[in-house]
Backbone as ProteinMPNN parsed JSONL, in Angstrom:
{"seq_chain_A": "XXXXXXXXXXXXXXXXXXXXXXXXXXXXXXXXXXXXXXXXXXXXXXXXXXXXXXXXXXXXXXXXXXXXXXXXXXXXXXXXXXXXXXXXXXXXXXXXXXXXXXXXXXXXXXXXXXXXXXXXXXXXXXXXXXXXXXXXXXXXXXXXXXXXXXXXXXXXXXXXXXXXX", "coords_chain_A": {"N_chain_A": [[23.66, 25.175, -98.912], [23.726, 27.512, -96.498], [26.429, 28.287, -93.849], [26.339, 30.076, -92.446], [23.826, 31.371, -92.17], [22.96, 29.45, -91.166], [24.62, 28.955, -88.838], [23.776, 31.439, -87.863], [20.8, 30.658, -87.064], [21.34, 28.791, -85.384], [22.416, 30.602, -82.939], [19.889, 31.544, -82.663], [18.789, 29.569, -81.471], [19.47, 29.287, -78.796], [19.455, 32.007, -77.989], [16.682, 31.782, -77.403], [16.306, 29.748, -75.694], [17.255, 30.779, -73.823], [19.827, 30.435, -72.473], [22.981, 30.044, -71.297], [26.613, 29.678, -73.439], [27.929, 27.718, -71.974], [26.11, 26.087, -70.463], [24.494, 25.267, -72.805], [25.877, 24.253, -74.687], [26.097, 21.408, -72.947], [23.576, 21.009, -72.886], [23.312, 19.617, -75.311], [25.26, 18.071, -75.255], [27.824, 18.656, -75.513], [31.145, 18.803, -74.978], [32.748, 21.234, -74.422], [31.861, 24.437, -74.16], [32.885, 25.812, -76.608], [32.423, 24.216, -78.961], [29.855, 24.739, -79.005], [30.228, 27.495, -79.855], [31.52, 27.301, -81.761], [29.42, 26.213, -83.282], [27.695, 28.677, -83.435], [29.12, 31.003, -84.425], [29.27, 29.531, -87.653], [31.959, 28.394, -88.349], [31.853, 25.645, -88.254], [29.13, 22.884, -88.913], [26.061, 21.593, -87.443], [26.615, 18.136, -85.342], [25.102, 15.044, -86.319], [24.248, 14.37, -83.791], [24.113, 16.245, -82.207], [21.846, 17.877, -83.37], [19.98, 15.658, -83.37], [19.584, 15.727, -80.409], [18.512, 18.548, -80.293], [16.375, 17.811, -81.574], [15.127, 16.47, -79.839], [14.732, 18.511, -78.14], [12.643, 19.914, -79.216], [12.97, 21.209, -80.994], [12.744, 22.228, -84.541], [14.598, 20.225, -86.967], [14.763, 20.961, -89.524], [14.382, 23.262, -89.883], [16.945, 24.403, -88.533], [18.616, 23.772, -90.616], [17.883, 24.391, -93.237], [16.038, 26.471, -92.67], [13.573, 26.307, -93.294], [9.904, 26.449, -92.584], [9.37, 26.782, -89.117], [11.259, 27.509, -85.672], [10.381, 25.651, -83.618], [8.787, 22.541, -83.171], [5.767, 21.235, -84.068], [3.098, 22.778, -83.092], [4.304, 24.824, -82.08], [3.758, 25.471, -79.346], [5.483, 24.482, -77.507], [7.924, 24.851, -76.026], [11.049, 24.664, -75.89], [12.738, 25.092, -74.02], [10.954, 25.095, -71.464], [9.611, 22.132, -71.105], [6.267, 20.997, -71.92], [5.572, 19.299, -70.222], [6.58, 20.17, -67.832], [8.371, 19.386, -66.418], [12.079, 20.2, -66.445], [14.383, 18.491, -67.738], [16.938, 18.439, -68.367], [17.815, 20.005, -66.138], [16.653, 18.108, -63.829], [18.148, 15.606, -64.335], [20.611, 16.197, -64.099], [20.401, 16.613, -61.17], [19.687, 14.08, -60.041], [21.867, 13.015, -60.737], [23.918, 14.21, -59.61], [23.307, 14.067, -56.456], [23.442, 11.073, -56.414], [26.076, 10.83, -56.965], [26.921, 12.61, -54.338], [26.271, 10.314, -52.52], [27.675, 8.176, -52.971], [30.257, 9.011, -53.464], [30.84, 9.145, -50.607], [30.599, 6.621, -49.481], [28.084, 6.263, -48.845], [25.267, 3.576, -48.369], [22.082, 4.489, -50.345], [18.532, 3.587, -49.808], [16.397, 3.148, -53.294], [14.55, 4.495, -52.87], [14.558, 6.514, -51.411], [16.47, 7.547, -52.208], [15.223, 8.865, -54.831], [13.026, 10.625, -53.824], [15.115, 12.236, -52.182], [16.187, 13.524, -54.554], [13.669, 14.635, -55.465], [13.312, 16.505, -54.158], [15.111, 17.896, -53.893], [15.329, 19.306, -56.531], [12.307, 20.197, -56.545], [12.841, 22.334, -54.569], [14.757, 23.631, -55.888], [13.782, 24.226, -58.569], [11.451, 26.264, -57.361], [12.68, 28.43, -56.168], [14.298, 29.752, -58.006], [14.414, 31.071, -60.868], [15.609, 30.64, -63.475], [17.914, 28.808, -65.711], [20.497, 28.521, -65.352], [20.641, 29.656, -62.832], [19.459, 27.837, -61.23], [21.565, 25.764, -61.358], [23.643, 27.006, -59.966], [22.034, 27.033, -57.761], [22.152, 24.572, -57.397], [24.697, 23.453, -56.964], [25.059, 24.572, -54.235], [23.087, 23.187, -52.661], [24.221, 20.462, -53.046], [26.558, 20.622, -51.877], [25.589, 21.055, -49.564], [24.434, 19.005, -48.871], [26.169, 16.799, -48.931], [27.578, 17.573, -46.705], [25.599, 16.89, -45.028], [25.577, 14.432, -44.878], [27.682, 13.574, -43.843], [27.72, 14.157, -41.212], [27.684, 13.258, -38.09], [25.292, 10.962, -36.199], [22.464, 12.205, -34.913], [21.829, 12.848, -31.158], [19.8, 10.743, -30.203], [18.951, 10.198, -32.437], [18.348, 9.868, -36.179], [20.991, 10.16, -38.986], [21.587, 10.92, -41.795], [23.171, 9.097, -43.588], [22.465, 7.018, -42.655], [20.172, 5.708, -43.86]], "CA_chain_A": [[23.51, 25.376, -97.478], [25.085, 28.438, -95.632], [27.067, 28.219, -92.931], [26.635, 31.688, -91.934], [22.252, 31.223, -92.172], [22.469, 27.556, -89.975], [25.229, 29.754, -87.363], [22.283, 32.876, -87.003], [19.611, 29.958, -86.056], [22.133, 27.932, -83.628], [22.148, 31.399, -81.805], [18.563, 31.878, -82.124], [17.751, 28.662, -80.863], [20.14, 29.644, -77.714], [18.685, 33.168, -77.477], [15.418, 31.36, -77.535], [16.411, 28.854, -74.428], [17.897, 31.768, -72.641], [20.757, 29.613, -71.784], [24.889, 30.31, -71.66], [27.093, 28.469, -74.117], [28.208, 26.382, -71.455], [24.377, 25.052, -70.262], [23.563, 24.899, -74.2], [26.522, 22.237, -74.638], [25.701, 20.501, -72.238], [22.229, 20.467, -72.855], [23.163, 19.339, -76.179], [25.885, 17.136, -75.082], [28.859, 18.62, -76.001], [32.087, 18.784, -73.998], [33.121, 22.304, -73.983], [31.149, 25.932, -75.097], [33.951, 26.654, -77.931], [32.046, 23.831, -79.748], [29.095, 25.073, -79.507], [30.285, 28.435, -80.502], [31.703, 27.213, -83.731], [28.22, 26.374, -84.252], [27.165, 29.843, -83.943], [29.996, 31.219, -85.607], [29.255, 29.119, -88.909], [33.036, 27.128, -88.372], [31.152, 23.941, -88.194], [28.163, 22.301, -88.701], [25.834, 20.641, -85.775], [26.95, 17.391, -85.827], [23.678, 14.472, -86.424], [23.731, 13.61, -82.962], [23.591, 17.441, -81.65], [20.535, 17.792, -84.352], [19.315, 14.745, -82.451], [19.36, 16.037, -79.279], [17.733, 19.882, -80.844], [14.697, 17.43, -82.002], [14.199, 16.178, -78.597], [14.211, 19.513, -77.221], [11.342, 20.337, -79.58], [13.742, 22.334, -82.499], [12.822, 21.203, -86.029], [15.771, 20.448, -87.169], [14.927, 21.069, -90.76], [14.208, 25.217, -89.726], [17.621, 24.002, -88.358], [19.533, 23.262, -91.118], [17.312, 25.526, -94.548], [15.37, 28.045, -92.639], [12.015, 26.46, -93.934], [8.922, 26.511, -91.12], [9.533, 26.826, -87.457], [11.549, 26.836, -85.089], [10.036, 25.301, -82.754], [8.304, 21.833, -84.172], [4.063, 21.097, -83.729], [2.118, 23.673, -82.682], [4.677, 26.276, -81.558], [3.435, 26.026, -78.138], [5.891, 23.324, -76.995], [8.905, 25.421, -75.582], [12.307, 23.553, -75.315], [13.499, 25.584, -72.409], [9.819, 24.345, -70.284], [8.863, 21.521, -71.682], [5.433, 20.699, -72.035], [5.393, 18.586, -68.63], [6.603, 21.218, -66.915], [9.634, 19.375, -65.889], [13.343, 20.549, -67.114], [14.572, 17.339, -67.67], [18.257, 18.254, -68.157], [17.936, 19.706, -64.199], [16.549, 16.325, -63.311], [19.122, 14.697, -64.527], [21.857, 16.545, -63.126], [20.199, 16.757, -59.628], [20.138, 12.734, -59.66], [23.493, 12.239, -61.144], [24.472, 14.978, -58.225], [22.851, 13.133, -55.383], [23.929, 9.383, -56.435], [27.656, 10.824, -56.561], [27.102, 12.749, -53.178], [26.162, 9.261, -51.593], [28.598, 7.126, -53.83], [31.398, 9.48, -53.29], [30.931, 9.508, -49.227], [30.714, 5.074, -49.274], [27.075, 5.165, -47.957], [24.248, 3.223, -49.313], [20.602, 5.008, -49.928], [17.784, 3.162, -50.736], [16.19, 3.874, -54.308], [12.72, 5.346, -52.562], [14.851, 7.201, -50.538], [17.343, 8.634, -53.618], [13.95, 9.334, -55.668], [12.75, 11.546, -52.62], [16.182, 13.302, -51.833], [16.197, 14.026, -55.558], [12.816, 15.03, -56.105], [13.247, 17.479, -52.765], [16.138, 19.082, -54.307], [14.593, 19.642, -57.796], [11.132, 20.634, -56.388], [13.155, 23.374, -53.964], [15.285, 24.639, -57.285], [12.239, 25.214, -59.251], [10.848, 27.393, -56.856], [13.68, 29.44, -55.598], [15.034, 29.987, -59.016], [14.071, 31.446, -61.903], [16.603, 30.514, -64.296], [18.845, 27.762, -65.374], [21.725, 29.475, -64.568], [20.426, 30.167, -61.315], [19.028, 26.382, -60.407], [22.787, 25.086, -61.534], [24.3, 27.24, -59.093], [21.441, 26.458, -56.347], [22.316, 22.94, -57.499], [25.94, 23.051, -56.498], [25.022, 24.876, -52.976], [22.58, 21.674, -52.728], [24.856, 19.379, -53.255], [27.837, 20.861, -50.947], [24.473, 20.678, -48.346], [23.833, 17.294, -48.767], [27.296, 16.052, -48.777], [28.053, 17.929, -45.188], [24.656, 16.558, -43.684], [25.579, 13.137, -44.811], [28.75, 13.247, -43.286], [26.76, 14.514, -39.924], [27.401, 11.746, -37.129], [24.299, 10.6, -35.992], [22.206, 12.898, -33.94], [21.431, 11.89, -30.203], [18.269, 9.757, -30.25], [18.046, 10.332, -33.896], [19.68, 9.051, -36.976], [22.135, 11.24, -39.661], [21.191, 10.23, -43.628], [24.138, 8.052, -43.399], [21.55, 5.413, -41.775], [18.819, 5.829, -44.567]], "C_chain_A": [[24.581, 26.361, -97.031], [25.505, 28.451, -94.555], [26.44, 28.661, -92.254], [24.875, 31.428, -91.769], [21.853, 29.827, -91.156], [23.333, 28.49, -88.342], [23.744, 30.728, -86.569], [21.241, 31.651, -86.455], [19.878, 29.085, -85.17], [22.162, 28.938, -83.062], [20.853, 31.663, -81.646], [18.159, 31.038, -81.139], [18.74, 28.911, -79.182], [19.586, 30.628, -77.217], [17.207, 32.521, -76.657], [15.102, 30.737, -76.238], [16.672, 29.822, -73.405], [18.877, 30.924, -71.634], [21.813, 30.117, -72.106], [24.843, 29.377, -72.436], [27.311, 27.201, -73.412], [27.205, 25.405, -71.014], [23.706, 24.855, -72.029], [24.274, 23.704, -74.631], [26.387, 21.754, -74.19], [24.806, 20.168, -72.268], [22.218, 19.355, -74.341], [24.249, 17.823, -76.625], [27.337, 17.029, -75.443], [29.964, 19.286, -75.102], [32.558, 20.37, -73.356], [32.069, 23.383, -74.725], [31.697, 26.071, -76.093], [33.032, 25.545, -78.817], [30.556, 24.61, -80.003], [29.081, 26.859, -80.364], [30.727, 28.199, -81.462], [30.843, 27.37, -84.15], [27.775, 27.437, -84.119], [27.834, 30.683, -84.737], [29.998, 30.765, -87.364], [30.728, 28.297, -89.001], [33.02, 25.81, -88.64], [29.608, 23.81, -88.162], [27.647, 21.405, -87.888], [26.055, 19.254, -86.683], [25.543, 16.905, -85.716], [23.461, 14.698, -84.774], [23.641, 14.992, -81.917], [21.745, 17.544, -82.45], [19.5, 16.704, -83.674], [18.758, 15.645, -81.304], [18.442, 17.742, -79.062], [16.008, 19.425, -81.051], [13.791, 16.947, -80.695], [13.971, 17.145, -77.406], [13.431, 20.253, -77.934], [11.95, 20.945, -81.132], [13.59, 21.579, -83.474], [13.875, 21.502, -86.225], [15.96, 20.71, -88.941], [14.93, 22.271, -91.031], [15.637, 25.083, -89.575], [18.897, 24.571, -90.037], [19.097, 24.115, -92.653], [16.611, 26.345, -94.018], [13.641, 27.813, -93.284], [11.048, 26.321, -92.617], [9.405, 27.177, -90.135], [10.134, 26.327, -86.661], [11.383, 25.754, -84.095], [8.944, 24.155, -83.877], [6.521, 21.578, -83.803], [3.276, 22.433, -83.982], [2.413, 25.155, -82.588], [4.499, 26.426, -79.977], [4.216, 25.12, -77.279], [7.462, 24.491, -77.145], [10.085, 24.722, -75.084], [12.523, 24.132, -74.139], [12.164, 25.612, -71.225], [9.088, 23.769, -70.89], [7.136, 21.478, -71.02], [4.713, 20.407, -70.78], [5.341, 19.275, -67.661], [8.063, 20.651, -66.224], [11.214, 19.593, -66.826], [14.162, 19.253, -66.513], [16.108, 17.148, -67.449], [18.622, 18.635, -66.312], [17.671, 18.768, -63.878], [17.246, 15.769, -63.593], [20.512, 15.336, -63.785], [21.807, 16.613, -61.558], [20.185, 15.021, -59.117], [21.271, 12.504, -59.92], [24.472, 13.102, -59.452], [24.72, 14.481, -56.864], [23.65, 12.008, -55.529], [25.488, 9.817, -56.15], [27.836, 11.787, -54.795], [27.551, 10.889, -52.43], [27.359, 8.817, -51.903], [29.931, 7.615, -53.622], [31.618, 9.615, -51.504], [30.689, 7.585, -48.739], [29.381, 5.336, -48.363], [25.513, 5.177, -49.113], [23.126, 3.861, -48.882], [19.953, 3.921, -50.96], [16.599, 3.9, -52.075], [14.893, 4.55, -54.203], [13.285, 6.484, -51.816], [15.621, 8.338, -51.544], [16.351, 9.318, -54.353], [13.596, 10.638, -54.811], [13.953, 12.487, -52.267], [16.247, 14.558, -53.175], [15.011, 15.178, -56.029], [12.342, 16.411, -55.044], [13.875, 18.841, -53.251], [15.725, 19.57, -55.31], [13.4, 20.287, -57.462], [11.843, 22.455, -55.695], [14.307, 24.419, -55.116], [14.533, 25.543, -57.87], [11.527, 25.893, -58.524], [11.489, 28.241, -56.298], [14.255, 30.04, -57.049], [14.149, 30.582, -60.13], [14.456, 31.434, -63.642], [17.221, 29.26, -64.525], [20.054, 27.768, -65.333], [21.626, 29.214, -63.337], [20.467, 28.925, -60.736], [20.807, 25.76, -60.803], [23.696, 25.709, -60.386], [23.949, 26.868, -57.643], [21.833, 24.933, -56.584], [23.92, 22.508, -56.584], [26.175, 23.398, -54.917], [24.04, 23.483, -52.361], [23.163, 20.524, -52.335], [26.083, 19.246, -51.988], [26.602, 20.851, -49.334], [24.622, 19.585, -48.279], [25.087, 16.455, -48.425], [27.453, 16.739, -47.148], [26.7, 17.395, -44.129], [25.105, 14.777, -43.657], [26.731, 12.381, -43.966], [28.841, 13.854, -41.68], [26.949, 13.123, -39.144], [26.0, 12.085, -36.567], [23.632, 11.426, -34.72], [21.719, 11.994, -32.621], [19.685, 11.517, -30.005], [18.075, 9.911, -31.464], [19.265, 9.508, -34.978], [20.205, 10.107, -38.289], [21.702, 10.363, -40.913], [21.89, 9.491, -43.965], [23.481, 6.636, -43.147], [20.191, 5.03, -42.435], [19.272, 4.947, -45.245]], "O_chain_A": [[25.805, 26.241, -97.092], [24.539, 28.787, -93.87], [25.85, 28.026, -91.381], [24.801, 31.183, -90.565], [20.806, 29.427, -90.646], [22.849, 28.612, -87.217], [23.11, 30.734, -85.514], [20.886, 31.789, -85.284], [19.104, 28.605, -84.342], [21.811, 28.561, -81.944], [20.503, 32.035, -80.526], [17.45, 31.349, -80.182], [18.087, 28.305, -78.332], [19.126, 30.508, -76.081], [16.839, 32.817, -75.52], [14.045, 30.949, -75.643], [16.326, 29.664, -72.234], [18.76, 30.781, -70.417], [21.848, 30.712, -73.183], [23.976, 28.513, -72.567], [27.084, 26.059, -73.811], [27.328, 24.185, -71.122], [22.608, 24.368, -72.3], [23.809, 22.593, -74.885], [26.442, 20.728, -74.869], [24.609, 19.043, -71.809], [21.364, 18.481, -74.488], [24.217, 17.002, -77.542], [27.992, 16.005, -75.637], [29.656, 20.315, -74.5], [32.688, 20.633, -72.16], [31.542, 23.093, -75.8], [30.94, 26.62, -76.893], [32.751, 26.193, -79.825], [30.226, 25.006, -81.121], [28.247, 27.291, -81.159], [30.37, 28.95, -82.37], [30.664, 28.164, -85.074], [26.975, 27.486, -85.054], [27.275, 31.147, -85.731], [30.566, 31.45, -88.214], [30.677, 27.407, -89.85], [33.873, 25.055, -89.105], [28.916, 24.55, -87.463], [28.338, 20.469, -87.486], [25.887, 19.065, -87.887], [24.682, 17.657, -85.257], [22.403, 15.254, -84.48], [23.1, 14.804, -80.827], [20.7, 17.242, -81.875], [18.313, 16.98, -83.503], [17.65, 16.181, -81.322], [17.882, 18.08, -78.019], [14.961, 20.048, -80.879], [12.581, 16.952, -80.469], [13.428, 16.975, -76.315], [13.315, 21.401, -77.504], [11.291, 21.034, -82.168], [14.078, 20.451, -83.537], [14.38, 22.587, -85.933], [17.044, 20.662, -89.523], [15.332, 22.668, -92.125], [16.128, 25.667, -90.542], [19.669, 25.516, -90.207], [20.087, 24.511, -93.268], [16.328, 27.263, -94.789], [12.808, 28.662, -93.605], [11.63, 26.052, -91.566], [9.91, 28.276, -90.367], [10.06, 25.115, -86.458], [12.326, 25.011, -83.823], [8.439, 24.526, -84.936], [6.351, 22.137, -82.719], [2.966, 22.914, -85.072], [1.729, 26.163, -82.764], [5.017, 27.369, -79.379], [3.673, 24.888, -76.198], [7.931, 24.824, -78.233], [10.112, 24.235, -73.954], [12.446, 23.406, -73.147], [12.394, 26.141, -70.138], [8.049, 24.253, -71.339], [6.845, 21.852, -69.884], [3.695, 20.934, -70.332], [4.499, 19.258, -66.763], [8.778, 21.416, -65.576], [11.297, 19.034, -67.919], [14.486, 19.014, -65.35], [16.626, 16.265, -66.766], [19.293, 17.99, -65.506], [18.659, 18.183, -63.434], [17.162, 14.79, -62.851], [21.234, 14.743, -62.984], [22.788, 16.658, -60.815], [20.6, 14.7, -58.004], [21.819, 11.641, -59.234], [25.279, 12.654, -58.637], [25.782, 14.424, -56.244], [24.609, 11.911, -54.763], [26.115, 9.265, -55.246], [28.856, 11.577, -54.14], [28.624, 10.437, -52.03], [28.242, 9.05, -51.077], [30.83, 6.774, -53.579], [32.624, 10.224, -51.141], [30.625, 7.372, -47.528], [29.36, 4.802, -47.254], [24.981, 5.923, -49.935], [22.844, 4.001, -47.692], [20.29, 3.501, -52.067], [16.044, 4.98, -51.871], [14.259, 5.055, -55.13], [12.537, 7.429, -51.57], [15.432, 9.552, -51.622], [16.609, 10.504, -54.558], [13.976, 11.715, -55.27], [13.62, 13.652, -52.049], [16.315, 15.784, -53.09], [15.208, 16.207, -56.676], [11.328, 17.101, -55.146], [13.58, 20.034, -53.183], [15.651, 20.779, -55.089], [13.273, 21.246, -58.223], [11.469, 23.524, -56.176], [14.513, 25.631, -55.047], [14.442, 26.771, -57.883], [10.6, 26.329, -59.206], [10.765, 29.076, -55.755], [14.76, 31.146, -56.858], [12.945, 30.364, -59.996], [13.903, 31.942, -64.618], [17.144, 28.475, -63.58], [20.642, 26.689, -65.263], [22.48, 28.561, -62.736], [21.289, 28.697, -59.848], [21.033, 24.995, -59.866], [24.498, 24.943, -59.853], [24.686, 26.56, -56.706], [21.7, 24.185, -55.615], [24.135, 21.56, -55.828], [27.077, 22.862, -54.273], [24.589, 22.82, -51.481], [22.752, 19.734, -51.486], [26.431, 18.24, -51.371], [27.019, 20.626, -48.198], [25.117, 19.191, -47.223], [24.99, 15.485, -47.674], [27.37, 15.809, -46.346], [26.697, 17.442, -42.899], [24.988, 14.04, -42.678], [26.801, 11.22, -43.563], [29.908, 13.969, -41.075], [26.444, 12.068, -39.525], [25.586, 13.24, -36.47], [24.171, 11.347, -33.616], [21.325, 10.833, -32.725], [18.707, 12.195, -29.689], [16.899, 9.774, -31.798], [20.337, 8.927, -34.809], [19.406, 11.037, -38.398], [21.524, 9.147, -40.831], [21.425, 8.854, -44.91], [23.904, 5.506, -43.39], [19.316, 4.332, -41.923], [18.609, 4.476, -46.168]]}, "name": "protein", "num_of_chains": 1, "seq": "XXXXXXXXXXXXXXXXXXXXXXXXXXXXXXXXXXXXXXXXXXXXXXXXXXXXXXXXXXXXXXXXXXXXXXXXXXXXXXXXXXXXXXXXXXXXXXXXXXXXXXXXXXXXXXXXXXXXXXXXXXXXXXXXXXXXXXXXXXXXXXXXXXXXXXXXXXXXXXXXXXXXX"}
C-alpha cells in the first residue's frame, strides 16, 4: 500500500466534493484541516473511523485505500457532495446544532415543532440562495447572528418576539 497513491485519492475525493480542507474535516469529523492534509500529503493514513464516515458519504473505501473500482460506490450516480435525497445532511446538522445553541445560549425555551420549523426555514433559505457549501456556511453564520438578535427582540406591541414561542 502507497501512501503517496491513497494521498492522490484523499484529494480526489475532496476535489470531487468541491469542498475546503476545513468543510472536508469536518465533514469527516476531524478537528482541524492539517489532519486532513496529512491525508492528502501521504503523512498518514485515514484513520477507520474517517473511512467510516467516506462510506457514508457514498466513497468506496476500498478505491480508497488500493485504487481498485470506483470512487464513488453503486451505480456512480450517488454523489457524496448531493446526496441522493437531495438533502446535505452535514448543513442540516449544523443549522440545528446552530439554532438549539442560538435558543440555549439566550435561556429561552422553543418548542420541538417550532425548532423543526425555524430549522427547516433556515436550511430551505440556504439551499436556495447559495450555491456552494462554502457559501451556505457563511449564509449560516449571518443566519444565526439573525436569529439570535430577533430572539433577543422585546416583544412587539400587540404581537409577540420568538422569545414567547
Amino acid at each position: 500500500m502507497e501512501y503517496a497513491d491513497i494521498a492522490s485519492r484523499i484529494r480526489a475525493i475532496r476535489d470531487h466534493m468541491n469542498l475546503s480542507a476545513d468543510l472536508m474535516a469536518e465533514t469527516v469529523g476531524l478537528k482541524t484541516r492539517k489532519s486532513w492534509y496529512d491525508y492528502e500529503r501521504g503523512n498518514h493514513l485515514p484513520t477507520g473511523a474517517v473511512l467510516h464516515r467516506l462510506a457514508e458519504l457514498g466513497i468506496d473505501t476500498n478505491w480508497v485505500l488500493t485504487g481498485e473500482g470506483e470512487m464513488l460506490k453503486g451505480t456512480g450516480l450517488h454523489s457524496p457532495a448531493l446526496p441522493q435525497n437531495g438533502v446535505d445532511r452535514t448543513l442540516l446538522s449544523r443549522v440545528h446544532k446552530g439554532v438549539s445553541e442560538v435558543y440555549r445560549s439566550e435561556n429561552v425555551r422553543i418548542s420541538a415543532d417550532a425548532l423543526a420549523d425555524e430549522v427547516a426555514e433556515i436550511y430551505d433559505d440556504l439551499t436556495a440562495a447559495y450555491d456552494s457549501a462554502e457559501k451556505r456556511l457563511v449564509g449560516l453564520d449571518l443566519a444565526l447572528h439573525q436569529l439570535r438578535r430577533d430572539v433577543r427582540l422585546p416583544p412587539a406591541e400587540g404581537g409577540k418576539s420568538k422569545s414567547a414561542s
